[in-house]
Structure formats: C-alpha cells, structure tokens
N, CA, C and O atoms as a MOPAC input file, in Angstrom:
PM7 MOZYME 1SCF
protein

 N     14.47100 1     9.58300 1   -25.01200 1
 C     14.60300 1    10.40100 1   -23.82000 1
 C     15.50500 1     9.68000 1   -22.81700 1
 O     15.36400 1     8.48000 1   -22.57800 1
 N     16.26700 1    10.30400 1   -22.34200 1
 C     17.12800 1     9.67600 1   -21.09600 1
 C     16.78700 1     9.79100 1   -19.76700 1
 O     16.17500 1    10.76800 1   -19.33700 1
 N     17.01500 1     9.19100 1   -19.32700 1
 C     16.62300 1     8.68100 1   -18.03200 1
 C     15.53200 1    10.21200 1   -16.95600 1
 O     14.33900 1    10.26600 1   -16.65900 1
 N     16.79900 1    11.27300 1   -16.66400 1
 C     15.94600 1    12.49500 1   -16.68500 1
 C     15.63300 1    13.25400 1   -17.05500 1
 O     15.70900 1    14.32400 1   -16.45100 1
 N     15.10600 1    13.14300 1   -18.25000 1
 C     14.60100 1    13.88000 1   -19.29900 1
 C     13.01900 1    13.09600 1   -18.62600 1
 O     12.08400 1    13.57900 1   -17.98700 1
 N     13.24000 1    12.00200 1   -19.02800 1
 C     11.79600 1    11.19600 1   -18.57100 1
 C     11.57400 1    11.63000 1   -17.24400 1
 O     10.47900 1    12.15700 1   -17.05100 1
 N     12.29500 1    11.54400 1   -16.34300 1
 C     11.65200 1    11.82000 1   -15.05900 1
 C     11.55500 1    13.20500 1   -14.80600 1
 O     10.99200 1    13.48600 1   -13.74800 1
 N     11.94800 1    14.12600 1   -15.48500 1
 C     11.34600 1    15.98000 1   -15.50700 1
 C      9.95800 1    16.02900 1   -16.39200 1
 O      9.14400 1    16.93000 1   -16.19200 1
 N      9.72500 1    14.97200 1   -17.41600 1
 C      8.58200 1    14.71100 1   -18.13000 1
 C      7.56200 1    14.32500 1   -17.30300 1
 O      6.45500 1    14.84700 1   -17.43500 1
 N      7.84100 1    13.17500 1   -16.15800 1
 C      6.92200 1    12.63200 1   -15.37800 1
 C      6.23800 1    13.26500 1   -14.17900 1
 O      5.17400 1    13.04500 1   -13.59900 1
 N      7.62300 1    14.47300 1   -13.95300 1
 C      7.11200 1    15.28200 1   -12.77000 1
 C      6.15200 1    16.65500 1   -13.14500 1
 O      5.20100 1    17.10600 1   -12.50800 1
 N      6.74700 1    17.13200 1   -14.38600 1
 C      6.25300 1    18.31100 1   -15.19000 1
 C      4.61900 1    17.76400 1   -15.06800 1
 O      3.82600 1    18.25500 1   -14.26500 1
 N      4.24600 1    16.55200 1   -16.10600 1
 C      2.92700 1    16.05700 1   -16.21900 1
 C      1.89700 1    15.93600 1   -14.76200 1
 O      0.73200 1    16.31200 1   -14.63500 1
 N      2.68800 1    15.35700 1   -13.88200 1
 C      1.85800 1    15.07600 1   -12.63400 1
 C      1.68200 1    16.97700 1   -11.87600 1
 O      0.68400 1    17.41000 1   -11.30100 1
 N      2.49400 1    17.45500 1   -12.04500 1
 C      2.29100 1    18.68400 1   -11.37600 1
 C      1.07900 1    19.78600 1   -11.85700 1
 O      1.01600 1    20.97600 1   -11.54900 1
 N      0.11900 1    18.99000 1   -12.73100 1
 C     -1.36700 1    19.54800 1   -13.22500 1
 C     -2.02600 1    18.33200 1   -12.16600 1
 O     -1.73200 1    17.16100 1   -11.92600 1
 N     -3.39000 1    19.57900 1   -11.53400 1
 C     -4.22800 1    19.10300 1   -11.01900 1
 C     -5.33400 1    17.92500 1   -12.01900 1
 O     -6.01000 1    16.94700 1   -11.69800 1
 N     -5.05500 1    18.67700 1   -13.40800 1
 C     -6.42600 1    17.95900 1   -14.01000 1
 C     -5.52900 1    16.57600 1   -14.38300 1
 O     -6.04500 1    15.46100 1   -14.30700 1
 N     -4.30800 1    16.75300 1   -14.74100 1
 C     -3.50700 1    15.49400 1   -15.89700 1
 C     -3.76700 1    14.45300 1   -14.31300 1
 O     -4.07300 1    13.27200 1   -14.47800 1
 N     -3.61500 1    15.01400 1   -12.82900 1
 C     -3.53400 1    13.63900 1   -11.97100 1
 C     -4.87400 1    13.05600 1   -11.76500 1
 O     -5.11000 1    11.87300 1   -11.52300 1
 N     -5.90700 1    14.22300 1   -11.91400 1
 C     -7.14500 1    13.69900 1   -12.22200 1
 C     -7.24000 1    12.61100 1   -13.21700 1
 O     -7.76500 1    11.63300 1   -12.68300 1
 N     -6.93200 1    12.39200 1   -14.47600 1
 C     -7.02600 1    12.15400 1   -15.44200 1
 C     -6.54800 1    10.71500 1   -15.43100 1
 O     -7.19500 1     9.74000 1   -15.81400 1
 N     -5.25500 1    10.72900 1   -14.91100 1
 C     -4.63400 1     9.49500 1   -14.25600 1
 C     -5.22900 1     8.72900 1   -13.38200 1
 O     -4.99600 1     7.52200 1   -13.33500 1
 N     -6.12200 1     9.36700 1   -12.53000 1
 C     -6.65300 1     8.68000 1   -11.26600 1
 C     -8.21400 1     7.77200 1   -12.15800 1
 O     -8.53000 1     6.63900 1   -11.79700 1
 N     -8.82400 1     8.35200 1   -13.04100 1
 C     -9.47100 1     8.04900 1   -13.38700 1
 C     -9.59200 1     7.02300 1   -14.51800 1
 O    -10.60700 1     6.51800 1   -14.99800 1
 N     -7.77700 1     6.77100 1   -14.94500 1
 C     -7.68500 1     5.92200 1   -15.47200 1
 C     -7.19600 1     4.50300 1   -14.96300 1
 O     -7.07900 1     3.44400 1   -15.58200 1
 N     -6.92200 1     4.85400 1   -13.49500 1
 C     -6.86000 1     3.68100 1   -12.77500 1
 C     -7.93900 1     2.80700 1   -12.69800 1
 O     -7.79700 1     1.70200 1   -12.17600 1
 N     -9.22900 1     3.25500 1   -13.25800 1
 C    -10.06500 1     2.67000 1   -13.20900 1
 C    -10.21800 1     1.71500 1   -14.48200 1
 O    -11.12200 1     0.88000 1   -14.44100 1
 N     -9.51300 1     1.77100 1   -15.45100 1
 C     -9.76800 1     1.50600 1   -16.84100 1
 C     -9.87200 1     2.23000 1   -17.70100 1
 O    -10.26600 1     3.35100 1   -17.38000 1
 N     -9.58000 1     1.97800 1   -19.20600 1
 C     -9.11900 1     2.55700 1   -20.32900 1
 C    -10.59400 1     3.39500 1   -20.27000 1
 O    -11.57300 1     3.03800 1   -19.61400 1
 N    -10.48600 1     4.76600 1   -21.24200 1
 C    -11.59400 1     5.31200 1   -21.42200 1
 C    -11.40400 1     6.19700 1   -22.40200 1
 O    -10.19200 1     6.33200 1   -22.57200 1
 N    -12.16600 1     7.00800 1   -23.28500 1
 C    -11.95800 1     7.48800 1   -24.32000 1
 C    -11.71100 1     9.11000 1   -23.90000 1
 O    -11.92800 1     9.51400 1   -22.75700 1
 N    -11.26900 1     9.89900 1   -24.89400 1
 C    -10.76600 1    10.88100 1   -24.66600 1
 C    -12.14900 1    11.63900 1   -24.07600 1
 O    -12.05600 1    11.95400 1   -22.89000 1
 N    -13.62700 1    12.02900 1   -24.84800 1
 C    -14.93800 1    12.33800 1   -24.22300 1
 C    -15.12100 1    11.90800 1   -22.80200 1
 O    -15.37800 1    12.65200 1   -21.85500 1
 N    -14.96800 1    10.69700 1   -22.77600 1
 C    -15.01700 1    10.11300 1   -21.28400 1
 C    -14.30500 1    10.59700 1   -20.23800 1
 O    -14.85800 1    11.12100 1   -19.27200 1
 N    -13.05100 1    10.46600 1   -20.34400 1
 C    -12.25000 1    11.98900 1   -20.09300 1
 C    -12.51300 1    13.21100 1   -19.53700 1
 O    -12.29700 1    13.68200 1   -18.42100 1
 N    -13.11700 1    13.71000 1   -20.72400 1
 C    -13.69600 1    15.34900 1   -20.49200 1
 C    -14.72800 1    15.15700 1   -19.92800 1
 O    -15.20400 1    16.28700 1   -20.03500 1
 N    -15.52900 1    14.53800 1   -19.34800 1
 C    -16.94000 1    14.44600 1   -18.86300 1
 C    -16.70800 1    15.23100 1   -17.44300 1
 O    -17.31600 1    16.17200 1   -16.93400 1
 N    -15.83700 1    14.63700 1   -17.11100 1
 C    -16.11900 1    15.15900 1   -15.25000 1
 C    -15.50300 1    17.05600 1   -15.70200 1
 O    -16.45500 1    17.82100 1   -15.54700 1
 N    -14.94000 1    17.38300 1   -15.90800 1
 C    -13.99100 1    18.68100 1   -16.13900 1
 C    -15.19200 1    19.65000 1   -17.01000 1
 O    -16.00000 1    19.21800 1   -17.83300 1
 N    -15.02700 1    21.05800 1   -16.55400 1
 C    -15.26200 1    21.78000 1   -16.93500 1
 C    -14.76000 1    22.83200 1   -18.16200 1
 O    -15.12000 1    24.00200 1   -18.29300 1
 N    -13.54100 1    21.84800 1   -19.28200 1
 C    -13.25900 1    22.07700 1   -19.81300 1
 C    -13.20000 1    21.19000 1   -20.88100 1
 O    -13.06300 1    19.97300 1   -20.76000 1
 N    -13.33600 1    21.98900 1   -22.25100 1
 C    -13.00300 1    21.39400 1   -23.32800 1
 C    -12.63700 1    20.11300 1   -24.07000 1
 O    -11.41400 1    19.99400 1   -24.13400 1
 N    -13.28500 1    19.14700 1   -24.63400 1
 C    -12.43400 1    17.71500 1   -25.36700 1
 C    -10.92600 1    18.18300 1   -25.63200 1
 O     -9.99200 1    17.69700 1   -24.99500 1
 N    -10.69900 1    19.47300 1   -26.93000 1
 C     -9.30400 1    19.62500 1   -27.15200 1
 C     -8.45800 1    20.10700 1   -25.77600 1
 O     -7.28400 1    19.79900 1   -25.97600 1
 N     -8.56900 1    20.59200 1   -24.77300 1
 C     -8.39000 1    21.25000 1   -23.74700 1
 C     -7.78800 1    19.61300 1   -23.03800 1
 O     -6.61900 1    19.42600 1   -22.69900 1
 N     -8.84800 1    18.62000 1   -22.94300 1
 C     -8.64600 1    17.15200 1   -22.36300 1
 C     -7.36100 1    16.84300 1   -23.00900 1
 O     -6.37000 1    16.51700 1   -22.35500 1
 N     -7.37700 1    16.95400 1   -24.42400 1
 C     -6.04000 1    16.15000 1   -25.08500 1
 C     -4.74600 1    16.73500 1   -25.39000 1
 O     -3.79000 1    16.06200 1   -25.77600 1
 N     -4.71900 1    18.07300 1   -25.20300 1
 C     -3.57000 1    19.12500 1   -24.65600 1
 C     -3.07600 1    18.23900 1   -23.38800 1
 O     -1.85900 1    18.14500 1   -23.23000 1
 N     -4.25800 1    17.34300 1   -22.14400 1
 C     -3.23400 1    17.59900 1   -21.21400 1
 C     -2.75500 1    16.00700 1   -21.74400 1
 O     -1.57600 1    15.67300 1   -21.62500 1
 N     -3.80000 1    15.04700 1   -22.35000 1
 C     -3.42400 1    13.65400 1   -22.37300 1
 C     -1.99000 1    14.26500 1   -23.64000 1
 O     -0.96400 1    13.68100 1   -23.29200 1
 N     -1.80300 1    14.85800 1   -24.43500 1
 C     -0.14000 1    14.96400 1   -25.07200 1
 C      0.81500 1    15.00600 1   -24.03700 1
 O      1.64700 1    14.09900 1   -24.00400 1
 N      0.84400 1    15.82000 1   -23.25700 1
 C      1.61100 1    15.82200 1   -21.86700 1
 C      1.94600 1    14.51600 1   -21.32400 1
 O      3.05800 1    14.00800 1   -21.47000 1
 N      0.91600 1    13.93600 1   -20.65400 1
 C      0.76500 1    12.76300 1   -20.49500 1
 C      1.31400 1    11.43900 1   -21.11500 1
 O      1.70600 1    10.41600 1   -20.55300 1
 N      1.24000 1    11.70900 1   -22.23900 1
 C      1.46500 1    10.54300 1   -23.46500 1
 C      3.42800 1    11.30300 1   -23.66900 1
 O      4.15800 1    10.45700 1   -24.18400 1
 N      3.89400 1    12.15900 1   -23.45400 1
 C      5.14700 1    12.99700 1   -23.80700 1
 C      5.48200 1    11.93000 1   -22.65600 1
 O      5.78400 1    10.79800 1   -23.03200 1
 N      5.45000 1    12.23300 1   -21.14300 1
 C      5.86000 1    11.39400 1   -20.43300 1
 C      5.74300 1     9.87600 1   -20.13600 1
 O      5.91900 1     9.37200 1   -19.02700 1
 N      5.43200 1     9.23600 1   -21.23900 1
 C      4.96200 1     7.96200 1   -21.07800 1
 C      4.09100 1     7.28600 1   -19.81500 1
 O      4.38300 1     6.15500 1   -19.42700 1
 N      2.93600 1     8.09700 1   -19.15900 1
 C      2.43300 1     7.76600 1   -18.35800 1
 C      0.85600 1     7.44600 1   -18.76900 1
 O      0.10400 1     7.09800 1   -17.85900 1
 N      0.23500 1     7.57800 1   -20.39700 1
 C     -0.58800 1     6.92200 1   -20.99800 1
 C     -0.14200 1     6.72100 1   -22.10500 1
 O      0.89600 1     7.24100 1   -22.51400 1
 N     -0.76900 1     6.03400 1   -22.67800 1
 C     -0.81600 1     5.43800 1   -24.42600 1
 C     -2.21500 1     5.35400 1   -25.00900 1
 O     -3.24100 1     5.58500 1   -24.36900 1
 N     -2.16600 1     5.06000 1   -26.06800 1
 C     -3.82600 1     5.68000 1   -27.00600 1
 C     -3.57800 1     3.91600 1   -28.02900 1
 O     -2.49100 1     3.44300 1   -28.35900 1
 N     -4.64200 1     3.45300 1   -28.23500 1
 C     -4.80300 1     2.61100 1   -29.08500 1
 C     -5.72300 1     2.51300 1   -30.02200 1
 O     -6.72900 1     2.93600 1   -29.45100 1
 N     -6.02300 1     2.22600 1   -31.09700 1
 C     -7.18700 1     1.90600 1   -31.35200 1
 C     -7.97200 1     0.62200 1   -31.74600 1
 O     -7.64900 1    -0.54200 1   -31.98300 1
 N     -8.85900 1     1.15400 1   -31.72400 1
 C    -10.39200 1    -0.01100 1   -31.49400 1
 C    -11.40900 1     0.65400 1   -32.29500 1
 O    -12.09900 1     1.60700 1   -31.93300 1
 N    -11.43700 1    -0.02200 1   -33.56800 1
 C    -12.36100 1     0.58900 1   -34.88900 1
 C    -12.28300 1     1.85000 1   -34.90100 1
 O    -11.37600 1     2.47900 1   -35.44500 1
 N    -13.39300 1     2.41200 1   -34.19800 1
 C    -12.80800 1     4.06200 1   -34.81000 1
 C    -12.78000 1     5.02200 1   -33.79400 1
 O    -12.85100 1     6.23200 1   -34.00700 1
 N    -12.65400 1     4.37400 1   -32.42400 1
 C    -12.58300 1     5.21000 1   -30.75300 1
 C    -10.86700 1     4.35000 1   -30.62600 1
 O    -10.44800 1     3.25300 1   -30.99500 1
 N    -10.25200 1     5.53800 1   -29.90700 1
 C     -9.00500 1     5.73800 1   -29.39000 1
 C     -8.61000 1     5.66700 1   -27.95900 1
 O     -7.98100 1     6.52300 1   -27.33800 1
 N     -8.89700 1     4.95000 1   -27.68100 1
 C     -8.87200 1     4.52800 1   -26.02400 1
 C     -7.53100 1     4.33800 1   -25.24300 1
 O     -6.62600 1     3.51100 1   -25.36000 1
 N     -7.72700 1     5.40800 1   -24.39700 1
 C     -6.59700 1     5.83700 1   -23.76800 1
 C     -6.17000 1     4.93400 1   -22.22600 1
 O     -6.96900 1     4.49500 1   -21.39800 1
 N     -4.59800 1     4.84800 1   -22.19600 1
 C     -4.40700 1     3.45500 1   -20.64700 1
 C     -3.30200 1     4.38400 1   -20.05000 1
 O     -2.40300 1     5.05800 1   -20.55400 1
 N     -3.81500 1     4.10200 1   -18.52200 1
 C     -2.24900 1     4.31300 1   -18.38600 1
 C     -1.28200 1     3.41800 1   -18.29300 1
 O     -1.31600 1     2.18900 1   -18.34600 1
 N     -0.02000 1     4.51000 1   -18.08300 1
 C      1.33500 1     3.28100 1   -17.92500 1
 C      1.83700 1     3.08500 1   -16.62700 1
 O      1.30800 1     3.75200 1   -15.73800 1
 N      2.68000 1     2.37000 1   -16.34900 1
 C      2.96000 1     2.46800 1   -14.86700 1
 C      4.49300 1     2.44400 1   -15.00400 1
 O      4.99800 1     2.11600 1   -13.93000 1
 N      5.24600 1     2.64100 1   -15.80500 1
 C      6.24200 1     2.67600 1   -15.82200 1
 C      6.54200 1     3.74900 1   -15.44900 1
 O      6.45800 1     3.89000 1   -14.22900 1
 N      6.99400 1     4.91900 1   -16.22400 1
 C      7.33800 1     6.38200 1   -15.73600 1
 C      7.06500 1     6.64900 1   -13.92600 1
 O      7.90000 1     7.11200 1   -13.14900 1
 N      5.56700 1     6.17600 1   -13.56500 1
 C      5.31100 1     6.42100 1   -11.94300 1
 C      6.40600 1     6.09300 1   -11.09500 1
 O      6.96400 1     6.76800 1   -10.23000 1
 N      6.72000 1     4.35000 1   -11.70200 1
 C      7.53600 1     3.77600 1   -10.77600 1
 C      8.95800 1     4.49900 1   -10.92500 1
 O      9.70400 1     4.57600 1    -9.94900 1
 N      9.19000 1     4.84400 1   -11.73800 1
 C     10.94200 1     5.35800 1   -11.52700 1
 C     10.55900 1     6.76600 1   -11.03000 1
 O     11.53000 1     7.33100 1   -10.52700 1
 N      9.65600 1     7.35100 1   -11.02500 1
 C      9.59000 1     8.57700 1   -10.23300 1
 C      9.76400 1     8.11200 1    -8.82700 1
 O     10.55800 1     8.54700 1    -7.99300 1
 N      8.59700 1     6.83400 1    -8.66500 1
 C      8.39500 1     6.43900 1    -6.97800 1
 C      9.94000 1     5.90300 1    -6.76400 1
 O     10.54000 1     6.35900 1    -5.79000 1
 N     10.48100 1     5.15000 1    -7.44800 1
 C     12.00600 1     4.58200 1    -7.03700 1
 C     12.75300 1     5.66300 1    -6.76700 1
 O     13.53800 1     5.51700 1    -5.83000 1
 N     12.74400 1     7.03800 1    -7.48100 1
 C     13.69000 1     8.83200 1    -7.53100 1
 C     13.28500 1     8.77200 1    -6.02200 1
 O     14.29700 1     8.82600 1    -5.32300 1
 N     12.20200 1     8.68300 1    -5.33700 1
 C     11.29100 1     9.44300 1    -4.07800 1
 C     11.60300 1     9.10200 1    -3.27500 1
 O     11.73400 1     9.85500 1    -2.31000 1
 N     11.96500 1     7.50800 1    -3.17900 1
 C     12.18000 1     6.62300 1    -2.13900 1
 C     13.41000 1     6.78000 1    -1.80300 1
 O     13.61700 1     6.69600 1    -0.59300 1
 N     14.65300 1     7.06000 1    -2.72700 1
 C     16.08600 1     7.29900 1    -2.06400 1
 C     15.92100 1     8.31900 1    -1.02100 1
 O     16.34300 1     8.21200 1     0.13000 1
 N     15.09600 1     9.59500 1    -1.64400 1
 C     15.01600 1    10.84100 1    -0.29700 1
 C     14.43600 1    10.02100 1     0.66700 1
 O     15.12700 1     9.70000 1     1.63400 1
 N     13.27200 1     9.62000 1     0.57400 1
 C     12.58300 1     8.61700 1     1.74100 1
 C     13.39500 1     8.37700 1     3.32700 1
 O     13.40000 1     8.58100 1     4.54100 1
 N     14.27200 1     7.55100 1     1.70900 1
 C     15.19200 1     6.80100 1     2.94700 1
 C     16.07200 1     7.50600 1     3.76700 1
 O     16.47400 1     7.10000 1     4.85800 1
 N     16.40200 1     8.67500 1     3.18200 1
 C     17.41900 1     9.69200 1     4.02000 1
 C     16.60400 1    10.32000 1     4.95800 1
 O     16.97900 1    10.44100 1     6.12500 1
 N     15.65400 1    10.68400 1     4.61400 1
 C     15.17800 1    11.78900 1     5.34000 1
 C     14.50600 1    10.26500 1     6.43600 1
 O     14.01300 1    10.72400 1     7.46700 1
 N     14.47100 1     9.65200 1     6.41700 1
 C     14.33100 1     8.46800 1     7.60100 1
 C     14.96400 1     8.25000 1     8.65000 1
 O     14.70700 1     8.03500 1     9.83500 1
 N     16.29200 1     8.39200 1     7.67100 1
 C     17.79400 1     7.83800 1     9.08700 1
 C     17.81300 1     8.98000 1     9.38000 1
 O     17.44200 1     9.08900 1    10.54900 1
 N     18.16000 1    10.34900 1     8.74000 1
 C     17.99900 1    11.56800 1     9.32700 1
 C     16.91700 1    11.47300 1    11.17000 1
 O     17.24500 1    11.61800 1    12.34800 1
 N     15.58600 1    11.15700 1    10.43900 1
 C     14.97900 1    11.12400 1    11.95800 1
 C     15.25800 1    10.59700 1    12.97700 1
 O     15.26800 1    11.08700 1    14.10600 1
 N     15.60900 1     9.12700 1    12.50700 1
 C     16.53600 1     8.18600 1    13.20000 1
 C     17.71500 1     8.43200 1    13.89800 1
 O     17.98000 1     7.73700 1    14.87800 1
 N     18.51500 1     9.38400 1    13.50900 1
 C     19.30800 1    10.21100 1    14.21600 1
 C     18.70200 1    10.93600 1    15.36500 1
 O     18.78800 1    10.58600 1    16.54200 1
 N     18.09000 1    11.96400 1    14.91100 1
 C     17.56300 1    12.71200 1    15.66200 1
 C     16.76900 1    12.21100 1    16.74200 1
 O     16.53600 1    12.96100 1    17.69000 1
 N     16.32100 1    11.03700 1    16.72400 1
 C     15.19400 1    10.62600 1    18.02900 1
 C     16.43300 1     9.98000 1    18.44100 1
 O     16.44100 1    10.07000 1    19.66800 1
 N     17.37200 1     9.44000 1    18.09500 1
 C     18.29100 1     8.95800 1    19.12500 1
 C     19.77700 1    10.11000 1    20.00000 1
 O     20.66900 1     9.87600 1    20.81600 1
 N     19.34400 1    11.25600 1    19.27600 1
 C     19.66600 1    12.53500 1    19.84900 1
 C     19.02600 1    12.85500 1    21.13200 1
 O     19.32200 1    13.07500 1    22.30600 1
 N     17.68900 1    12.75100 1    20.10700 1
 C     16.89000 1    13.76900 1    21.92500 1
 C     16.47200 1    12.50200 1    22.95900 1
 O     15.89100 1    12.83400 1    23.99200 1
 N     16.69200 1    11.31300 1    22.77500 1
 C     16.96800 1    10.36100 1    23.79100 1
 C     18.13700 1    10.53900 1    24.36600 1
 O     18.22900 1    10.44200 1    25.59000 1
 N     19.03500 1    10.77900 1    23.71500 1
 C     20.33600 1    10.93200 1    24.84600 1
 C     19.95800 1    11.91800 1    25.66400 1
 O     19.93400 1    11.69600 1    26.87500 1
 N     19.63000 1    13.06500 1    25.20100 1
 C     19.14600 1    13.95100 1    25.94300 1
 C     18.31700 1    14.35900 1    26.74500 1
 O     18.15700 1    15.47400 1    27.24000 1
 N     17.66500 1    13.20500 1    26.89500 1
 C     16.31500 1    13.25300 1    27.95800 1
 C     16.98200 1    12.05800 1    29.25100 1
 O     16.35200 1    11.68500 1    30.24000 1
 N     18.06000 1    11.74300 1    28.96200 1
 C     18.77300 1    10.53600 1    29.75800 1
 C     18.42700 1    11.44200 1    30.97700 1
 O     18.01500 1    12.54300 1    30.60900 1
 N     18.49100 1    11.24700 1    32.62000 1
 C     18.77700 1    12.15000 1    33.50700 1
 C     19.93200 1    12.36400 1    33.78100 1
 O     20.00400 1    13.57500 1    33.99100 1
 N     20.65400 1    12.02300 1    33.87500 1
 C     22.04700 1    12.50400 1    33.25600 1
 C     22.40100 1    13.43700 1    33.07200 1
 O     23.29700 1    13.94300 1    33.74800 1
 N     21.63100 1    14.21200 1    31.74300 1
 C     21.98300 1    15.11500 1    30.84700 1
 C     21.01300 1    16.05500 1    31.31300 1
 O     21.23100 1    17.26500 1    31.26400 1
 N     19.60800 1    15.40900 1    31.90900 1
 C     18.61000 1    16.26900 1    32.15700 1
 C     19.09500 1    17.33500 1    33.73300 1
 O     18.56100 1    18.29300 1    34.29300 1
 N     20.28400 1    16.57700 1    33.96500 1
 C     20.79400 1    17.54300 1    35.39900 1
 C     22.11000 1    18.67900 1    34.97700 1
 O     22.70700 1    19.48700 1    35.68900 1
 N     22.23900 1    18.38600 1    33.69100 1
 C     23.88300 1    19.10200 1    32.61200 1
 C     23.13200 1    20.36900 1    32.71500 1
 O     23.97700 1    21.14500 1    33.16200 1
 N     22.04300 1    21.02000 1    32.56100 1
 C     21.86700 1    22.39200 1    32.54500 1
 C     21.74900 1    23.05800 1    33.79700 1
 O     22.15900 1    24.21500 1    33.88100 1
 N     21.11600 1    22.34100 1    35.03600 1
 C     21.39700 1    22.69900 1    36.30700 1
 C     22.99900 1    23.31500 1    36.89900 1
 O     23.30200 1    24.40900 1    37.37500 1
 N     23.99100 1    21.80700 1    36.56300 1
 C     25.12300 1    21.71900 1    36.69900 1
 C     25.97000 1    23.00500 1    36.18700 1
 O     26.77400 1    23.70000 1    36.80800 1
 N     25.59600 1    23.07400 1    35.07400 1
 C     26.45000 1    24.14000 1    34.19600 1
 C     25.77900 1    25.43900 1    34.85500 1
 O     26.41400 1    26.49300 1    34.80300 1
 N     24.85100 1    25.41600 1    35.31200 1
 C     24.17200 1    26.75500 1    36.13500 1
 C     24.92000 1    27.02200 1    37.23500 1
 O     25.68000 1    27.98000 1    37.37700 1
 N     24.65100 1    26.01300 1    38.13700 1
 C     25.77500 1    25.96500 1    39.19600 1
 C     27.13900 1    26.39200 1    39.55000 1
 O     27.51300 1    27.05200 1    40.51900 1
 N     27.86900 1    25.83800 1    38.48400 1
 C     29.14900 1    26.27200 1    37.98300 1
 C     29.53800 1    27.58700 1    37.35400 1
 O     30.71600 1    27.94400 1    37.30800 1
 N     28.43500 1    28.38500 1    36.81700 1
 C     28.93100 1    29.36800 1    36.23300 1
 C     28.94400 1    30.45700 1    37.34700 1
 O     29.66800 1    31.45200 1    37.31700 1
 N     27.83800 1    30.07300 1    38.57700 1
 C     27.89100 1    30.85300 1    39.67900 1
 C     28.73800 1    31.06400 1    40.80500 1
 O     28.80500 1    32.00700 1    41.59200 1
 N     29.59400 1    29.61400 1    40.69300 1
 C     30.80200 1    29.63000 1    41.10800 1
 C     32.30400 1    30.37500 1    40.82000 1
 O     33.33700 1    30.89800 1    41.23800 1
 N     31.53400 1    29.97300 1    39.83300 1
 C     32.88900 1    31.01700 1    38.93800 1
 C     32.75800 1    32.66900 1    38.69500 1
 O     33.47500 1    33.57000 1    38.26200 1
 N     31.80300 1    32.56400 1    39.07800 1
 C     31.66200 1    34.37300 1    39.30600 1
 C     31.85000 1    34.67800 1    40.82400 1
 O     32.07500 1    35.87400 1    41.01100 1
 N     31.82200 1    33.99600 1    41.85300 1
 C     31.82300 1    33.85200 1    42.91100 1
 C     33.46000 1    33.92200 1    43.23200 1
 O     33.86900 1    33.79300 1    44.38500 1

C-alpha cells in the first residue's frame, strides 16, 4: 500500500464508532477477539469484520499464543495520520495568528475613530 492508500485505510477504519472503541480498548492491552465482543452488543463475527478493517489498515495485528489469537494495536498508521493532521494544525494556527493580529490593528484607537471619521466626511461631502 502506498503511502495514501494507507492513510484512506487509516481514516476509513477510525471513522466506525465501534473499530475506535475497539482501539481504545486495546490501549489497554492485547485481548482476544471474545474479549473484544464483550462490551458490544454485537456479534464475535460482527467483532472481526471490524478487527479485518482494522488489521487492512495496519492499526492492529493478531498473533498467536497456543490456540487464542490475541489481538495489539499498532501505532504506526495513527502516527502518520496524526503527522497528515498536524500540517492543517499548523495552518489553520497562523491563519488565527493572522487574524488576532488583524482585529488588534483594529481595535488600535486609531482605527477605532476611522468609522466616525469616514461618517463625518461623507456628510461633508453631501453638504
């Protein structure tokens, strides 16, 4: 998979309520696919429909251990999503950064007397 192929994989997967469940609960440590399905009101096969998803985007892996399959997550895929997130981050930052140093100019008194002024003037000029 190339680069965004993986990261439409990583976003596709996280955009299920249950797969971020699933994730969150594996922050806690590896756990088996049953273990899994315990909290959810749905299905073991229903659980591993979403862990394929999951496992498609490299954000778990399955191992085994005698004859249980214990599922981890990864943290790879997250981070290049979080690294994708952070470029907007940063724009939409200086963006604000702009803007508060906009409406500071504009609160200068100065500027806070420019709409008076221009009032003034336009009455003159009709005058």
């Amino acid at each position: 998979m190339d680069p965004s192929e993986r990261l439409d994989a990583t976003f596709i997967a996280l955009a299920d309520p249950t797969r971020r469940a699933i994730l969150a609960r594996l922050q806690s440590g590896d756990a088996t696919v049953s273990e899994l399905a315990e909290p959810f009101s749905i299905s073991q096969p229903a659980v591993s429909k979403h862990l394929k998803i999951l496992e498609r985007a490299g954000l778990v892996s399955r191992s085994s251990v005698g004859t249980s399959r214990p599922v981890r997550i990864e943290a790879g895929p997250m981070r290049e999503a979080a690294d994708w997130l952070e470029k907007y981050r940063e724009f939409w930052e200086k963006s604000y950064q702009r803007l508060d140093a906009l409406l500071e100019i504009l609160q200068t008194p100065l500027n806070n007397d420019a709409p008076a002024k221009a009032k003034k003037q336009r009455k003159n000029d009709d005058a």
